[in-house]
C-alpha positions as CSV (number, residue, x, y, z in Angstrom):
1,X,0.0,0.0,0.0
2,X,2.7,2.1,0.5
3,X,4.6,4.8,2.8
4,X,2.4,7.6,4.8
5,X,3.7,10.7,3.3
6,X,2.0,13.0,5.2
7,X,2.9,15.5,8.2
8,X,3.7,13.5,11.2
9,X,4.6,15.7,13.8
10,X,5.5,15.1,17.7
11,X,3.1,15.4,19.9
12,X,4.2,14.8,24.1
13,X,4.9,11.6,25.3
14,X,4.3,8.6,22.6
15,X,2.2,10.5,20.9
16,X,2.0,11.9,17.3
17,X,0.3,14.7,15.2
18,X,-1.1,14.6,11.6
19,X,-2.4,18.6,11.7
20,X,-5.9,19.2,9.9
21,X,-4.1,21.3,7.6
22,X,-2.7,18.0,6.1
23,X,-5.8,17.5,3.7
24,X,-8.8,20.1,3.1
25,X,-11.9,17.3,4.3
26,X,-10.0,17.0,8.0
27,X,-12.3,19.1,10.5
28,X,-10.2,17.9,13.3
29,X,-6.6,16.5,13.9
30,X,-5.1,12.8,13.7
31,X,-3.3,11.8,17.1
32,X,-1.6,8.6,17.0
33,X,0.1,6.8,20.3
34,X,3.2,4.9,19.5
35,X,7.0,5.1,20.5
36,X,9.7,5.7,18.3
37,X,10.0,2.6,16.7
38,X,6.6,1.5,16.3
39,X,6.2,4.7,14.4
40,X,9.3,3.6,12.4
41,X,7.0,0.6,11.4
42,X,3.9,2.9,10.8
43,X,5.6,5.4,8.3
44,X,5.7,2.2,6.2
45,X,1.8,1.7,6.5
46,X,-1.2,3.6,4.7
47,X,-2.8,3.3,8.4
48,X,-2.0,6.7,9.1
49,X,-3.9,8.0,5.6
50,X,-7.2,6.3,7.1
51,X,-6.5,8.1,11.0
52,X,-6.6,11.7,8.6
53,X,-9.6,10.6,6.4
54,X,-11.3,9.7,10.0
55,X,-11.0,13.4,10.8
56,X,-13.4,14.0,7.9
57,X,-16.4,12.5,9.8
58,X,-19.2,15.1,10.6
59,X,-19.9,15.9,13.9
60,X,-16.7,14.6,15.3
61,X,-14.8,15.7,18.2
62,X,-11.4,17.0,19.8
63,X,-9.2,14.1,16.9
64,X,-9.2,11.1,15.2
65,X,-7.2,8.9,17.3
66,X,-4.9,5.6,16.7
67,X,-3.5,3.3,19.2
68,X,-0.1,1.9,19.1
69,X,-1.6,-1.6,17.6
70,X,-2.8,0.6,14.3
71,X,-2.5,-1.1,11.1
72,X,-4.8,-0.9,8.2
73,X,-8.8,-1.9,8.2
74,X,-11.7,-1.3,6.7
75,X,-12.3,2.5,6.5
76,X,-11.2,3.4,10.1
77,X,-7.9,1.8,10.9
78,X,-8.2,-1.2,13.3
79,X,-6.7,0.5,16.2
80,X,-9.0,3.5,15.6
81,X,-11.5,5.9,18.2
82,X,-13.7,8.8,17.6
83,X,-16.3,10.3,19.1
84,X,-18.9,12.1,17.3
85,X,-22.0,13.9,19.1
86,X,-25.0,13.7,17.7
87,X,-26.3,17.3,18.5
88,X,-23.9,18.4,16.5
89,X,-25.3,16.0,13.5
90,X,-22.5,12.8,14.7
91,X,-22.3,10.0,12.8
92,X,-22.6,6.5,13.3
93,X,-20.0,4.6,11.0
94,X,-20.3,0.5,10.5
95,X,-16.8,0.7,9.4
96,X,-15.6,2.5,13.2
97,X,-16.9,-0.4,14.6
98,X,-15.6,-3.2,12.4
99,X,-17.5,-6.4,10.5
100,X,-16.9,-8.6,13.9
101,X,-19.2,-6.6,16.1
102,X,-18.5,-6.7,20.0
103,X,-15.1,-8.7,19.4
104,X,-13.3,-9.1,22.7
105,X,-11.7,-10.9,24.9
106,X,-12.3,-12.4,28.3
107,X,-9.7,-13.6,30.9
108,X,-10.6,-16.5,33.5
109,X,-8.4,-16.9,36.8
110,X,-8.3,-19.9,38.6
111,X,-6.4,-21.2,42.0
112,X,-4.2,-23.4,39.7
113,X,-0.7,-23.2,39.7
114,X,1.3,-24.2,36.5
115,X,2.9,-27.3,38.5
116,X,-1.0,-28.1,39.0
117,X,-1.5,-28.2,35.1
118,X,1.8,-29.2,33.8
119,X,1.4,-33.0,33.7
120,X,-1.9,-32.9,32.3
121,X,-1.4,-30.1,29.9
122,X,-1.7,-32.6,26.8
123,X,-4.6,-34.3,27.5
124,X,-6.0,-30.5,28.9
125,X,-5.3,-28.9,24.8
126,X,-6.9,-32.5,23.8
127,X,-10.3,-32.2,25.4
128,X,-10.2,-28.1,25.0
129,X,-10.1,-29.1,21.1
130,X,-12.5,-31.3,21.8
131,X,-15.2,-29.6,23.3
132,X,-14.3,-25.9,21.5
133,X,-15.4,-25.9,17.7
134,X,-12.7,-23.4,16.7
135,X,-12.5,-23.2,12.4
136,X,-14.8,-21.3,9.6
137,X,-18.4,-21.9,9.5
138,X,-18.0,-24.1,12.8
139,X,-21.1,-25.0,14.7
140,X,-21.6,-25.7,18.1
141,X,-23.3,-27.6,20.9
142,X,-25.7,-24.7,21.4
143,X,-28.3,-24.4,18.6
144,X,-30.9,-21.8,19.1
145,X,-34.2,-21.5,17.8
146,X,-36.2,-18.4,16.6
147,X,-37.8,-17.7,19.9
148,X,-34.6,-17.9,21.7
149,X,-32.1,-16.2,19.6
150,X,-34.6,-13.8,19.9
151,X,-34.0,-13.5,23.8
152,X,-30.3,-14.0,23.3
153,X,-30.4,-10.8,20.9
154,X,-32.3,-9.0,22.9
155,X,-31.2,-9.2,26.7
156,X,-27.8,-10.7,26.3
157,X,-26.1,-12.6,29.1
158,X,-28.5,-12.0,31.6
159,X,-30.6,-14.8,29.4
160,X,-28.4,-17.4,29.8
161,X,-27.8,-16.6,33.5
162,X,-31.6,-18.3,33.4
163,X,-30.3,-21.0,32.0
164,X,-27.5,-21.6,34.2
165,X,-25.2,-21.3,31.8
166,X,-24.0,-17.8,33.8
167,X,-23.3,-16.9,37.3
168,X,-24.2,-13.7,38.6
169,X,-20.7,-13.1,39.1
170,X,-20.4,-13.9,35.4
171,X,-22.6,-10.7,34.1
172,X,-21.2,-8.7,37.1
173,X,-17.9,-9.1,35.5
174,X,-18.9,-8.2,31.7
175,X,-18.2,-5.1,30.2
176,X,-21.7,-3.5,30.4
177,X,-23.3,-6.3,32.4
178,X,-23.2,-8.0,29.4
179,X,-26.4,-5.8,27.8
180,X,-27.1,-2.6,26.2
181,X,-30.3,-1.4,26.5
182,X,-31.9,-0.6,22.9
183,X,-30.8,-3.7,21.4
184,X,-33.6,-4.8,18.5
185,X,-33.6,-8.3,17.8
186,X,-36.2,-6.9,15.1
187,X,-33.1,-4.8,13.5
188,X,-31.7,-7.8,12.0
189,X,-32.0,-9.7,9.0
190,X,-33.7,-12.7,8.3
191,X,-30.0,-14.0,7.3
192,X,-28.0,-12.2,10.5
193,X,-30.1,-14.4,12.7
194,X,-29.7,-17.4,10.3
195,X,-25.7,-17.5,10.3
196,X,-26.0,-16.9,14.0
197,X,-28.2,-19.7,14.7
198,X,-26.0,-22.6,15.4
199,X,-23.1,-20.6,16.3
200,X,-23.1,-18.9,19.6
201,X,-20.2,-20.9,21.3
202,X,-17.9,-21.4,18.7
203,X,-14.0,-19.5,18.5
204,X,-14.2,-18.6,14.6
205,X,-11.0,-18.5,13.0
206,X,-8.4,-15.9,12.0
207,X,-6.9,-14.0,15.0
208,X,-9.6,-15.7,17.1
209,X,-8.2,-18.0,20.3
210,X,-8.7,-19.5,23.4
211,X,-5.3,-20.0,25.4
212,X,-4.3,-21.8,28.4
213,X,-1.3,-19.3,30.2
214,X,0.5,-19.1,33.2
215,X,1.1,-15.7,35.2
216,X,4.6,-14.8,34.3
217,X,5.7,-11.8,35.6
218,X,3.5,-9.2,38.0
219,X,4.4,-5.5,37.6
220,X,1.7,-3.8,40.1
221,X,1.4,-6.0,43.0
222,X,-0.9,-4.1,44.4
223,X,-3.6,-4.2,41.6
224,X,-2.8,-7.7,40.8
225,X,-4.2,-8.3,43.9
226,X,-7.1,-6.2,43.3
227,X,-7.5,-8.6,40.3
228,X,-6.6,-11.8,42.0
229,X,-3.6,-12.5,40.3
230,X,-0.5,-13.9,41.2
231,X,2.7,-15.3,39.9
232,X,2.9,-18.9,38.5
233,X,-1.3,-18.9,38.4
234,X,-2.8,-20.4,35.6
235,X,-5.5,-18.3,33.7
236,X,-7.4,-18.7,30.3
237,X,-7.7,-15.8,27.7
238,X,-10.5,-16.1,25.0
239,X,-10.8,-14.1,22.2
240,X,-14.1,-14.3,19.6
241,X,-16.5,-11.8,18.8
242,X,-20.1,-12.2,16.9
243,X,-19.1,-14.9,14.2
244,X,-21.4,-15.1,11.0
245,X,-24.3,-12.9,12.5
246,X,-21.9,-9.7,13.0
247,X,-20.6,-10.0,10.1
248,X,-24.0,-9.9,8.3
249,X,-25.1,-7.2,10.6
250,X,-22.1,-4.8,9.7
251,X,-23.1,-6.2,5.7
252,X,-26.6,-4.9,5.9
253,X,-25.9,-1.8,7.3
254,X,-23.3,-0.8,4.8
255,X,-25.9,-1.7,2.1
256,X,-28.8,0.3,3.9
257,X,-26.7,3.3,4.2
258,X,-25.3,3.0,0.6
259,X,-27.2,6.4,0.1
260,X,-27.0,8.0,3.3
261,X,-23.9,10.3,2.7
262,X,-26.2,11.7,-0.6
263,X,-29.3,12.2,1.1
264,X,-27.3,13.9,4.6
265,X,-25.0,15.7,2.9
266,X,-22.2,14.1,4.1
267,X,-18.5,14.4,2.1
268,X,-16.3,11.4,2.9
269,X,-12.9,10.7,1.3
270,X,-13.5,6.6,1.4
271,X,-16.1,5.2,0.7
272,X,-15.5,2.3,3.2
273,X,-16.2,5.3,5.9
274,X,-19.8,5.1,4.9
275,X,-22.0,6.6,7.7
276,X,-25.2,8.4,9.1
277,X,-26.2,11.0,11.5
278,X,-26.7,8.6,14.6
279,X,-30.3,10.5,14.9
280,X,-31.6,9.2,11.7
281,X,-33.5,6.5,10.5
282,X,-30.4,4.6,9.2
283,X,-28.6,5.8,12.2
284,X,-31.0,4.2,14.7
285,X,-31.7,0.9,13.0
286,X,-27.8,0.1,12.8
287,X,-27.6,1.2,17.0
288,X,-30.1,-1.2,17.0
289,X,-28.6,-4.1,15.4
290,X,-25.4,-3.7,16.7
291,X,-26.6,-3.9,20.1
292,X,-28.2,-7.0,19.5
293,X,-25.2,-8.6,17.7
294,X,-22.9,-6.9,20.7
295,X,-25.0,-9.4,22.7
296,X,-24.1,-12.2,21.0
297,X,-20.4,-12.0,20.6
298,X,-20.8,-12.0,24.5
299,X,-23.1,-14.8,25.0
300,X,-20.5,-16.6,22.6
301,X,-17.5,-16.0,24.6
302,X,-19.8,-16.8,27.8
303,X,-20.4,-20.1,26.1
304,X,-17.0,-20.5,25.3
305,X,-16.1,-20.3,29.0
306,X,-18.3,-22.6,30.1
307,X,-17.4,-25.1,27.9
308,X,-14.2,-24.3,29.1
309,X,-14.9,-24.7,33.1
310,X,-16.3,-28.3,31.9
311,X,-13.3,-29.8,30.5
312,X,-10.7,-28.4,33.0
313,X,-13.2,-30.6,35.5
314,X,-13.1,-34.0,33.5
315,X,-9.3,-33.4,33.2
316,X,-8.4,-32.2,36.3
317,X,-11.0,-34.6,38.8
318,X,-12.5,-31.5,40.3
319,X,-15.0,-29.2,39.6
320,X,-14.2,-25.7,37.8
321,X,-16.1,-24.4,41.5
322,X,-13.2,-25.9,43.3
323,X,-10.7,-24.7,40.8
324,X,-12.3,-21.1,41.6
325,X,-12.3,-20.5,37.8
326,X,-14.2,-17.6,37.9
327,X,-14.4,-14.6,35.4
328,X,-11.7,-11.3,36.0
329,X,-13.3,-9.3,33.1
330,X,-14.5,-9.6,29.8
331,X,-14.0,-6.5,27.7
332,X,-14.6,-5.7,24.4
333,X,-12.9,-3.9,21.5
334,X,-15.2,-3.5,18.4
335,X,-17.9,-1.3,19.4
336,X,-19.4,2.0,19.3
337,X,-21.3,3.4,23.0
338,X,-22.8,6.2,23.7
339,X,-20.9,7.7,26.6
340,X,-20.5,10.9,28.7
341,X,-17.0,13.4,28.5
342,X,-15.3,16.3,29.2
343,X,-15.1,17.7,25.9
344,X,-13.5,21.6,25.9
345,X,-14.8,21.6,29.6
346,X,-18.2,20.8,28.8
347,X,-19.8,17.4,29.7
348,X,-21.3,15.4,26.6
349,X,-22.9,12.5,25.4
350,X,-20.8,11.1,22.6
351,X,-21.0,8.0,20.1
352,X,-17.1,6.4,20.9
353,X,-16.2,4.2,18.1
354,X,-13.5,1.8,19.2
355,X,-12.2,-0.6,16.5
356,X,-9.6,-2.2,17.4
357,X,-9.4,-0.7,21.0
358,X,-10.2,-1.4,24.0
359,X,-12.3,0.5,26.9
360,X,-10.1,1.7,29.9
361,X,-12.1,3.6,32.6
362,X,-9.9,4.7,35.6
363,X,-10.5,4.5,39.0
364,X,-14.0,5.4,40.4
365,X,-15.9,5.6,37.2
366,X,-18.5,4.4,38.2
367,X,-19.0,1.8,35.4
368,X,-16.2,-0.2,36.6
369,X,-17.6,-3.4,38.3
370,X,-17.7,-2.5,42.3
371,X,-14.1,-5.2,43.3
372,X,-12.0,-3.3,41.4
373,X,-13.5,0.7,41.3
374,X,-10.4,1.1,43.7
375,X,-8.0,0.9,41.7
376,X,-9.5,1.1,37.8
377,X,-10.5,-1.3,34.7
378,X,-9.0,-4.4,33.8
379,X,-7.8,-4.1,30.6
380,X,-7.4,-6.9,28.8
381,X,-4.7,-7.2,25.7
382,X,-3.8,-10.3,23.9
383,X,-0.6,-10.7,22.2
384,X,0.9,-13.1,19.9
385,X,0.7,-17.2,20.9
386,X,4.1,-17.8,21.1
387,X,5.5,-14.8,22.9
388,X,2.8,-12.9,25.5
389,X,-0.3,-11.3,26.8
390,X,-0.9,-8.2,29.5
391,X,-3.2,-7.4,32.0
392,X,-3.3,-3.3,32.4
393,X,-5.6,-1.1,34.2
394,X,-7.2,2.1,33.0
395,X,-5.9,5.4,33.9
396,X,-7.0,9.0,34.3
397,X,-4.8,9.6,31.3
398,X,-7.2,7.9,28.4
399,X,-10.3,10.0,29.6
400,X,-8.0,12.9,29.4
401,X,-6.4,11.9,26.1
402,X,-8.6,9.4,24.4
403,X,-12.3,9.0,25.6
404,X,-11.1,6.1,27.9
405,X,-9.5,4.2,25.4
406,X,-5.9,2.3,24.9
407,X,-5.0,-0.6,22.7
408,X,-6.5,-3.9,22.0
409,X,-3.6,-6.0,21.1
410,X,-0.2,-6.3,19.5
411,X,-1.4,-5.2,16.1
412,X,-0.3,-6.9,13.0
413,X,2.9,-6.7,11.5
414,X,2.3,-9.0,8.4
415,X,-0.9,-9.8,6.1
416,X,-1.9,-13.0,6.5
417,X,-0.8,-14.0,2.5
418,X,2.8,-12.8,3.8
419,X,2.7,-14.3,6.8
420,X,1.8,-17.4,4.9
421,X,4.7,-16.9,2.9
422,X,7.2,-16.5,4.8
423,X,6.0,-20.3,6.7
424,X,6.9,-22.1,3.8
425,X,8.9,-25.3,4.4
426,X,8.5,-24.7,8.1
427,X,6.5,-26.2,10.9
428,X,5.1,-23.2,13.2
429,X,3.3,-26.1,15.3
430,X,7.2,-27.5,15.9
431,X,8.4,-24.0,16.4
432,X,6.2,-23.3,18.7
433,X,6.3,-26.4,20.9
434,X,10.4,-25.6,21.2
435,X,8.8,-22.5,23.0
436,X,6.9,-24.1,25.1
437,X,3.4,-23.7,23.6
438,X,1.0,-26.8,23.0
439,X,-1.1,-25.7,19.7
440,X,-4.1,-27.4,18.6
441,X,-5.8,-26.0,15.5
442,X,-8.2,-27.3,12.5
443,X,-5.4,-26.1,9.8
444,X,-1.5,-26.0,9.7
445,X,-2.6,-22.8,7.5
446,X,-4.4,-20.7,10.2
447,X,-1.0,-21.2,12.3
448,X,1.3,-19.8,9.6
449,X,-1.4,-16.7,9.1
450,X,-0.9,-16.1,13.1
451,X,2.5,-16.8,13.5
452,X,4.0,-15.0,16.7
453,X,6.1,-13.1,13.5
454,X,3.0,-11.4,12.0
455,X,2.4,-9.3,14.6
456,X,4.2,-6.2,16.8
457,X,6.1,-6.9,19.7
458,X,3.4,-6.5,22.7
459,X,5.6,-5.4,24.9
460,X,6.4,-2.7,23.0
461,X,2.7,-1.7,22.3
462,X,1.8,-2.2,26.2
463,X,4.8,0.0,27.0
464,X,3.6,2.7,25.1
465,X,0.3,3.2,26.6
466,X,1.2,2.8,29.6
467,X,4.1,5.5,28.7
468,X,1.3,7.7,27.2
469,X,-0.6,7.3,30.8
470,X,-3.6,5.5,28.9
471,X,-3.4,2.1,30.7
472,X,-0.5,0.7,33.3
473,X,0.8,-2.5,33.4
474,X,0.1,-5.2,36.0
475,X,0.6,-8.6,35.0
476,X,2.3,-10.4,31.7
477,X,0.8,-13.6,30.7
478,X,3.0,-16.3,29.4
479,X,1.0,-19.2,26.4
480,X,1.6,-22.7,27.0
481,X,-1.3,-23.8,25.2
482,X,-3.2,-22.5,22.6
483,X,-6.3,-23.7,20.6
484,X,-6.8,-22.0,17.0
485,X,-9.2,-22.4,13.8
């Protein structure tokens, strides 16, 4: 795609300037949050071009803003916020969200310790293969008919709490409860709910993982504790989002709002940016549906725990209440919410598009689940599966600086066809095994798309934000088992 040629300018600590002078459309500037060299990296990407065509967006507010993990997507960057207020005719834009509506990832702790696991780590990745349909198109055990995907869409996790397939403790631990008022299982098409249908507990493919890690190192002790983690503790990271039925929603919106930016009045550089005022008809209805799908990505990852729970018992001889494998947080990173900030020392409601990034509310907000309000957010940030993973917390910094937002993950440094490439005549499976990581997956293929090599260094992107004051470390997550599509 080529090198960013723009205006990059400095701009404080980790953070860098494209001015709104850069291109006539920008109403506001680009801000991007990376260190020196991960900007090295991004002056070779087109990423930035999408953060400046982002400022174009009506009604939105203070910048366009990219997280260290930036790399190109479709329309906004993946690794890309804004916040646009409706009263000032804000958009809501499909493509600021992302086609996997409400992906995220959840972290389970347990009282294991990795001299608990190690023996039966095989025949632990075994039965986790087993049990987890990971791959494309994959169905699951769960098949849901009209009536009930109906309730799924429409309350989210709170429905499968009645069918004790939740704890309170579960939805208490959910970004959001799990449910966003407004959701319209209505909103959605007769093939959204159709693709969804058999596949609400079920890992996807791509990116999409459920790993078995070990506590490695702990950086705040004190909000480790907070969090319940410890060095040497075995926890379990899953990352899925809303499978076939996001995707479709995200698909029927764009075509619904083909028109919109004719009929509004609205100039965009891309056309993948296509958009509506939030207040309109087009506007609502897409709110609507991506509520509903929100609901489903985290009924699928609630699933996905469960199932989860139920084979560490048969493995391990005790039940996953013994094993206190209980939820920490489940956060998600492709979503838009309309939330209240200090915007030029004014209090508003604003849509936030995060795509690719991940909420982090300091301490006290009061959105923050009650055990942890002391101390702020955990924020949640997978890495690559054969180096790590982080645990952060939010800080003051992201509502001063981003709208409460940091990073997602490590960010890709590879396509997947190059990725692919560069694997031929080797074994990733074997190479990662000599790390120390037991993979399972449905294709040789999907391990040499995710290769650890494909993406950034986490520790780098984690260093940043919590550099930039957007999220601080607590706790690095070591793989030593991962299942993949």
């Amino acid at each position: 795609m080529g090198n960013f040629s723009g205006p990059i300018q400095r701009h404080g600590i980790c953070c860098w300037r494209i001015p709104k002078s850069y291109r006539p459309h920008m109403r506001v500037d680009g801000l991007i949050f990376a260190n020196d060299a991960l900007m090295r990296i991004l002056r070779d990407d087109q990423a930035p071009e999408q953060v400046a065509n982002v400022a174009s967006l009506p009604g939105i507010q203070i910048a366009s803003i990219a997280m260290p993990d930036i790399h190109w997507g479709y329309g906004f960057p993946i690794g890309g916020v804004a916040a646009t207020d409706p009263k000032e005719g804000g958009v809501i834009s499909p493509g600021g969200v992302g086609y996997d509506i409400n992906c995220g990832v959840r972290l389970v702790r347990t009282a294991l310790k990795i001299s608990d696991v190690q023996k039966h780590l095989h025949r632990l990745m075994d039965r986790l293969f087993q049990v987890i349909p990971a791959g494309v198109g994959k169905t699951g055990r769960y098949r849901f008919d009209s009536k009930e995907m109906n309730r799924l869409l429409g309350e989210g996790v709170g429905w499968l709490q009645e069918r004790d397939l939740a704890s309170q403790s579960d939805l208490e631990h959910t970004e959001a409860g799990g449910y966003l008022a407004g959701a319209d299982p209505m909103a959605l098409s007769d093939m959204a709910i159709k693709r969804g249908m058999g596949q609400c507990g079920t890992l996807g493919s791509g990116n999409h993982f459920l790993e078995v890690q070990v506590v490695d190192r702990v950086v705040d002790e004190k909000v480790a504790k907070v969090f319940g983690l410890e060095k040497d503790q075995i926890v379990v990271m899953i990352h899925s989002g809303s499978r076939g039925l996001g995707y479709q929603v995200c698909d029927d919106a764009l075509d619904q709002m083909r028109n919109a930016p004719t009929k509004y009045g609205i100039e965009l550089p891309d056309r993948q940016l296509l958009c509506a005022p939030a207040e309109s008809p087009e506007g609502k209805a897409y709110i609507a549906a991506m509520r509903a799908a929100a609901h489903f990505a985290w009924c699928n990852r609630q699933i996905l725990m469960q199932l989860t729970r139920e084979a560490f018992a048969e493995v391990l001889g005790q039940t996953w209440e013994s094993m206190r494998m209980s939820l920490l947080y489940d956060v998600c990173h492709n979503i838009a919410k309309l939330e209240e900030h200090l915007i030029d020392g004014k209090k508003k409601k604003v849509w936030v598009h995060r795509k690719g990034a991940t909420r982090a509310f300091p301490a006290e907000h009061p959105e923050i689940p009650a055990a942890y309000r002391q101390v702020g957010q955990p924020v949640i940030i997978p890495g690559d599966m054969g180096r790590a993973s982080w645990v952060l917390v939010g800080l003051p910094g992201s509502m001063e600086k981003t709208f409460g937002t940091t990073c997602h993950g490590a960010g890709r440094l590879l396509s997947r066809t190059e990725a692919t490439r560069r694997s031929k005549g080797r074994r990733i499976d074997q190479e990662l095994l000599a790390r120390g990581v037991l993979a399972r997956c449905q294709s040789l293929r999907g391990l040499e798309e995710e290769q650890p090599e494909a993406y950034k260094d986490v520790d780098e992107v984690v260093t940043t934000v919590d550099e930039a004051g957007l999220s601080g470390r607590v706790a690095r997550l070591r793989p030593i088992g991962v299942v993949k599509g």
